[in-house]
N, C-alpha and C positions, 0 to 999 in steps of 0.2 A: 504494500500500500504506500501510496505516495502521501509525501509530506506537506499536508495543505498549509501549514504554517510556514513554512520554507526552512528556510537554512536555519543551521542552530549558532549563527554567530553571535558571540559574548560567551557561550556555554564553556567551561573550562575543559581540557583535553587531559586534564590530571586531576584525579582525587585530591585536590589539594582544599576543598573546608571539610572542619572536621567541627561535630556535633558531638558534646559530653552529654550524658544525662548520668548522674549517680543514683544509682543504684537503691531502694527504697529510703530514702536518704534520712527521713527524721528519726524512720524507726533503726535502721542502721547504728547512727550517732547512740541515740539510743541501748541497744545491743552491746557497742564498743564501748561504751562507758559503764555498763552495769552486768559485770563477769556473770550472774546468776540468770541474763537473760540471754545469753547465747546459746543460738540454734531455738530459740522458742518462738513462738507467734505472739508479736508484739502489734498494736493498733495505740497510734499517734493522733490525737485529737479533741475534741470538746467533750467532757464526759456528759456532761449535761442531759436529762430526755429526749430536749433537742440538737445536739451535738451531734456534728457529723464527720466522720476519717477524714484526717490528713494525712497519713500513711500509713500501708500498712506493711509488715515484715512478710518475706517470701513465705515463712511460713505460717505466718495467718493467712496469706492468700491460697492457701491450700484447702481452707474452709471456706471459700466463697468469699472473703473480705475485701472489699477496695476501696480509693478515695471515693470520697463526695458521696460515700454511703450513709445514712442515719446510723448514727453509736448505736441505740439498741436496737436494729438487727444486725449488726456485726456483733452484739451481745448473745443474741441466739443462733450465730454461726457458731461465734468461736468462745464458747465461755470462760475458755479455760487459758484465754489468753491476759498478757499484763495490758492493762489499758492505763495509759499516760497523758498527761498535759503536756503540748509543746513548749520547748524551751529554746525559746528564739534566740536568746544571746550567745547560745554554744553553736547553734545551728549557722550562724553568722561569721561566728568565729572563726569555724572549722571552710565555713566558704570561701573567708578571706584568701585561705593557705590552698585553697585547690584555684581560685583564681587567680591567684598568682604564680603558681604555676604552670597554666595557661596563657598569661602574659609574658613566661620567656621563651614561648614557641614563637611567640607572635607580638605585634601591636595592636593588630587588629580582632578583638576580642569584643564579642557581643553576647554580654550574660543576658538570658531570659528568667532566670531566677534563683536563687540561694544556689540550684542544685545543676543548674543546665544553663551551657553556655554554645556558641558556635565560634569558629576560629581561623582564621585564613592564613593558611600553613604558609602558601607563596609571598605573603606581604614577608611575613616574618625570616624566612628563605630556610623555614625548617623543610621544606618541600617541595622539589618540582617533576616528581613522578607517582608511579604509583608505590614503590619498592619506599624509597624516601616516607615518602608520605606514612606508610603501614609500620613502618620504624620511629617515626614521631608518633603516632596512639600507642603504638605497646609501652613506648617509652615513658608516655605521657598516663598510662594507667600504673606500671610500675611505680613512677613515683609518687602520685598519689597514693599506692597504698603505704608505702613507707612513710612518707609525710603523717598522713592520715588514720589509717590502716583499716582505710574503709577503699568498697569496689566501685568503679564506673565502667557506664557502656559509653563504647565508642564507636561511630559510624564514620567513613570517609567515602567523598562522594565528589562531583564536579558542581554541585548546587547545595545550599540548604538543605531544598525540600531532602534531595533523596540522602543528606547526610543526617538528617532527623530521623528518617523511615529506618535508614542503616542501623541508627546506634538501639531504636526499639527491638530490631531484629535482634539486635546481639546481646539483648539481654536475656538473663544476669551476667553480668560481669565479661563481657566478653567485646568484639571486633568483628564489624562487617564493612568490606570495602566494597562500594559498588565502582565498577570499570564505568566510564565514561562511552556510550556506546552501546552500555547494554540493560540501560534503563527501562526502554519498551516491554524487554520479557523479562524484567525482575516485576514492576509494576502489572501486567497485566492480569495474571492470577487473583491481584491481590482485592479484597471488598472495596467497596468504593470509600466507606468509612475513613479508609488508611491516608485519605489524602487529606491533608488542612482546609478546615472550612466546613469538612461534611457533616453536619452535625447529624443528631436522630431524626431529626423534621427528613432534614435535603433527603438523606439516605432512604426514608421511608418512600420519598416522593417518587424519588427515583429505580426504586424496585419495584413500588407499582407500576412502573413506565417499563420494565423489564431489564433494567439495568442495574446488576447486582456486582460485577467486577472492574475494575478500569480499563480493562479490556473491553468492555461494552463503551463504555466512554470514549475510549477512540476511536470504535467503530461508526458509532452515533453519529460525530463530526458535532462540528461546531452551531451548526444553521438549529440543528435537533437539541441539542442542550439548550442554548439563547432561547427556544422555543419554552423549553421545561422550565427553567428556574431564571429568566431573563437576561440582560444584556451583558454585564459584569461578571456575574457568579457564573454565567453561560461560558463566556470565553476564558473565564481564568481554570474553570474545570477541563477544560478543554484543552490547555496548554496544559496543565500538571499531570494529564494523564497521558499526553505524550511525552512529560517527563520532562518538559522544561522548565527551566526555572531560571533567570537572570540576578535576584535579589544580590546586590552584592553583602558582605558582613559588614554592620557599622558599629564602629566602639563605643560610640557618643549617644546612647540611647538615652538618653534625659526620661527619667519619670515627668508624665505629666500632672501627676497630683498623690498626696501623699492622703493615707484615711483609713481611718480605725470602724469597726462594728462589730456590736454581739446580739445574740442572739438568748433571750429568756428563756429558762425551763418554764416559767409561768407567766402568761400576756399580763405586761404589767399598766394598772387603773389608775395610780396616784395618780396622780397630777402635777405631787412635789415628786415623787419620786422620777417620775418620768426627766423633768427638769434637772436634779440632781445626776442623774445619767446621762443626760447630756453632756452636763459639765466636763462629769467625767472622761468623758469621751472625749472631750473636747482638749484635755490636760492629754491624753494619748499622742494624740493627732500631733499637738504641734511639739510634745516629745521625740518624737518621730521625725518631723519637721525641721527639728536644729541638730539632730545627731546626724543626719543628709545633709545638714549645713544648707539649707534653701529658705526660703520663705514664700509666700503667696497672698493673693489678694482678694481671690473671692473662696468664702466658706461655703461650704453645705452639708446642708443638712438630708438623711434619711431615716425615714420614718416607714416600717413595715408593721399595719394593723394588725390585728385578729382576725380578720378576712382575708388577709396575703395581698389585700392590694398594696399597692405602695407607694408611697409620695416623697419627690425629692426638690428640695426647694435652695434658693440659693442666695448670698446677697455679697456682691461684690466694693469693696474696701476703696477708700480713697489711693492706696497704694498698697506694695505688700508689706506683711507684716511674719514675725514669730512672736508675737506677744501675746502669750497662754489666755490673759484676760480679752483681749480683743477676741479673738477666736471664740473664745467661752460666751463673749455677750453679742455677738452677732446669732452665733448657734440658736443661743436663746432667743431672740426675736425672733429669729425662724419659726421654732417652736412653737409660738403664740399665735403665728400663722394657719398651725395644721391642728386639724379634729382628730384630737384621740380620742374621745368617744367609745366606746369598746372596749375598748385593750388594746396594749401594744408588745409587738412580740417582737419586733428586732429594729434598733438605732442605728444609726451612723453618723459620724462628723469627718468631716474632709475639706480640704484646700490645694484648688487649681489655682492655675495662672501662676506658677513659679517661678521664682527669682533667684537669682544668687547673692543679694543684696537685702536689707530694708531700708523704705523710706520711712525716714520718720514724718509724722504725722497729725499734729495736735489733736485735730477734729477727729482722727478713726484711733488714736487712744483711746483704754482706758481709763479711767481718773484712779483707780485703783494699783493700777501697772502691774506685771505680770506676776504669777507667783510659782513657786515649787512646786509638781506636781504631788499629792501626801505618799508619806510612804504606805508602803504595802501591809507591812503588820503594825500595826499598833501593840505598844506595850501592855503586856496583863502585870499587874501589880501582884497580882495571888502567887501564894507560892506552891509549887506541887509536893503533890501526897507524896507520902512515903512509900504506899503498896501500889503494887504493880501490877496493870490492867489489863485483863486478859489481849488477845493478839485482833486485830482488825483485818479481811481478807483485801483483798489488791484490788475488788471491784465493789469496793463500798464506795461511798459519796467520796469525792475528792474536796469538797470544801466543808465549811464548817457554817453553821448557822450564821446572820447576820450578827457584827461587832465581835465577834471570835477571832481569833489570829486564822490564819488560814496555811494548810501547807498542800498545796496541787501534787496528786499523784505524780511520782518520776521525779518533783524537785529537788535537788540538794539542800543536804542540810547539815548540820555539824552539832556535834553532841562535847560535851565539858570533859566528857568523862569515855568517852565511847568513840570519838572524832568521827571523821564522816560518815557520809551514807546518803543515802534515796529515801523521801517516802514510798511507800509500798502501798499504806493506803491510811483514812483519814473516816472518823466520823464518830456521833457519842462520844464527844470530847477528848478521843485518843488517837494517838496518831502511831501507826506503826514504820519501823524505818529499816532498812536492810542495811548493816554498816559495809558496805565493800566500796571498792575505788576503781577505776580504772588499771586494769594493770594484776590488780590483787585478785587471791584466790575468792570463790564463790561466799559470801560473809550472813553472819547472820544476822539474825530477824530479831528486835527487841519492843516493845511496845511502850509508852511512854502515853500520860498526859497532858492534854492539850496546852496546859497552861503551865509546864514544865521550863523555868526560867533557862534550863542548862541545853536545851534545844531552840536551836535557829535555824532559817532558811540560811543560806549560804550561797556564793558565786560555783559555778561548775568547775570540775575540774580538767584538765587539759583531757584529751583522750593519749593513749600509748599504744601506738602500734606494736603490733607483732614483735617478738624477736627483740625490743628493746629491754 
């Protein structure tokens, strides 16, 4: 069949980008810092009723487990797995050292998130064949795991697209090189799903149309797609399933807006309260805000009711700002905008239109000026008992009642007398904690009272690869 799009010029003629994605990554992190969870099924996410997976471990996914599932039915896949709170700041940390190891293949380095980046071998001159090329990902998986002593897939390809398709191929932990040239018969087997963009809608549309491979998609031609799903999504389907792909890698991927939201186990009425969680949210956001070193000018606000509709509203700043109070009293006008009525079951606060500067501002101050966000536990003055509270299991409540200290399943913590450890799990004002470290043999389990001065959360600890 001839090539109605014509020539493939731009297309590179060497596998030279190359696509990482690590490897179940939180839960991973996870695993390598807590010796008693390796090799287990591990689920990373909001424990909450309405909590839903942010990752799961290869072997929870052997119980049906995956992202963007509801926590409780991954409760009733896998019960018998540890279910944790994410812990962004180690998740961050550990991404730094695999990003940067990425950036000495290359300059040209464009992260899509903590855990997945894309990388163009030839800017960097780590690669200008295909042999080169498959010597910089094994190289570049090795030393992540020594760095790290966590796994990544890696794909190498002449485009993005099929260096993303690649590196999915090759997981776990593995290397797919696709040749330049033989795109047409790697992709045409493949569901249409497999392409970016297809979501369940398009895919449904399209296998009622009888088009269930991308091989039907290149047969189809272009005039037939445009017809199916219109003019843009038509012909961009339509080049990716003949495998083209021009996108070059760009490193300078600027966030366009930085924003925090959660999600209630109970649609919440107040009214003060509702407003109080704003705030809150609102002290997140521009936390966030200044550790990116940016600032921005228009806020918004989201608001999902009790009926899942959702309103998002917004009001933009005489200039930008990071000042926690502006932020916080814009939010709130928002707020006096939208009918809670009902209930409300999930917030959000956010800021576009980003800067790298602030202008100051008299008029869009606040008269208050910015303040600290509170800390996380507040002090219990009580002092703990002396006997010792039976053991709490790993899938009880991970918070504590309101005005309780709190310690999230999986956090770090440090003990006076016992030094570190994880909670394991938390509720009826006990908190159980597994004292082990990274690195250390499998540790055990002691159970402690909520209000036990000699126990604190505490910073993560590094992780220790292998063999160190």
């Amino acid at each position: 069949m001839s090539d109605p799009c014509g020539s493939i010029e731009g297309m590179r003629r060497a596998p030279t980008i190359l696509h990482l994605d690590m490897d179940a990554f939180y839960a991973s992190v996870e695993q390598a810092s807590k010796p008693s969870l390796r090799g287990k099924p591990v689920v990373v996410g909001g424990l909450g009723p309405r909590g839903v997976v942010a990752t799961a471990s290869y072997e929870a996914r052997r119980f049906g487990v995956h992202s963007a599932m509801p926590m409780a039915q991954a409760r009733r896949l896998a019960p018998n797995a540890a279910y944790l709170v994410p812990r962004f700041t180690l998740y961050r940390a550990i991404s730094g050292q695999v990003m940067e190891l990425l950036g000495r293949l290359s300059p040209l380095v464009e992260p899509l998130s903590l855990d997945e980046a894309f990388v163009d071998l030839e800017a960097g001159g780590s690669a200008g064949d295909s042999a080169s090329a498959r010597a910089a990902g094994e190289r570049l998986r090795a030393d992540i795991r020594a760095v790290t002593g966590l796994c990544g897939s890696v794909g190498l390809a002449g485009s993005k697209m099929l260096a993303k398709i690649g590196s999915e191929e090759a997981k776990p932990d593995g290397l797919v090189l696709i040749e330049p040239g033989t795109e047409r018969d790697l992709l045409g087997p493949m569901p249409v799903r497999t392409l970016p963009g297809v979501g369940p809608a398009t895919g449904d549309h399209l296998r009622r149309a009888g088009m269930t491979t991308v091989a039907h998609l290149a047969e189809a031609g272009e005039d037939e797609l445009v017809r199916l799903v219109g003019r843009a999504h038509g012909l961009s389907l339509y080049r990716m399933a003949l495998g083209l792909d021009e996108r070059p890698v760009v490193s300078d991927r600027d966030a366009k807006s930085v924003s925090v939201e959660d999600t209630f186990d109970v649609d919440l009425h107040d009214r003060v309260r509702v407003r109080a969680e704003v705030e809150r949210l609102a002290e997140r956001c521009v936390r966030r805000l200044r550790e990116a070193g940016r600032s921005g000018r228009t806020v918004v606000l989201k608001v999902r009711r009790y009926d899942f509709s959702t309103l998002t509203r917004s009001e933009t700043l005489r200039g930008p700002t990071d000042d926690a109070a502006v932020v916080r009293e814009a939010a709130g006008r928002l707020l006096e905008a939208v009918d809670t009525t009902g209930g409300v079951r999930l917030l959000g606060v956010g800021v576009t239109g980003l800067a790298d500067f602030t202008q100051e501002d008299l008029f869009a101050q606040s008269g208050t000026g910015a303040t600290e966000a509170p800390l996380p536990l507040p002090d219990e003055p009580a002092a703990a008992s002396e006997r010792v509270p039976p053991p709490v299991g790993p899938a009880e409540a991970s918070e504590t009642a309101r005005g309780e200290r709190r310690f999230p399943a999986g956090h770090d913590v440090r003990h006076a007398v016992h030094g570190p450890g994880w909670v394991q799990g938390s509720g009826a004002r006990r908190v159980t904690v597994r004292f082990e470290q990274p690195g250390s043999p499998v540790g055990r389990v002691r159970t402690f009272w909520l209000d036990d001065p000699a126990l604190e959360l505490s910073d993560p600890l590094p992780l220790v690869p292998e063999g160190r």
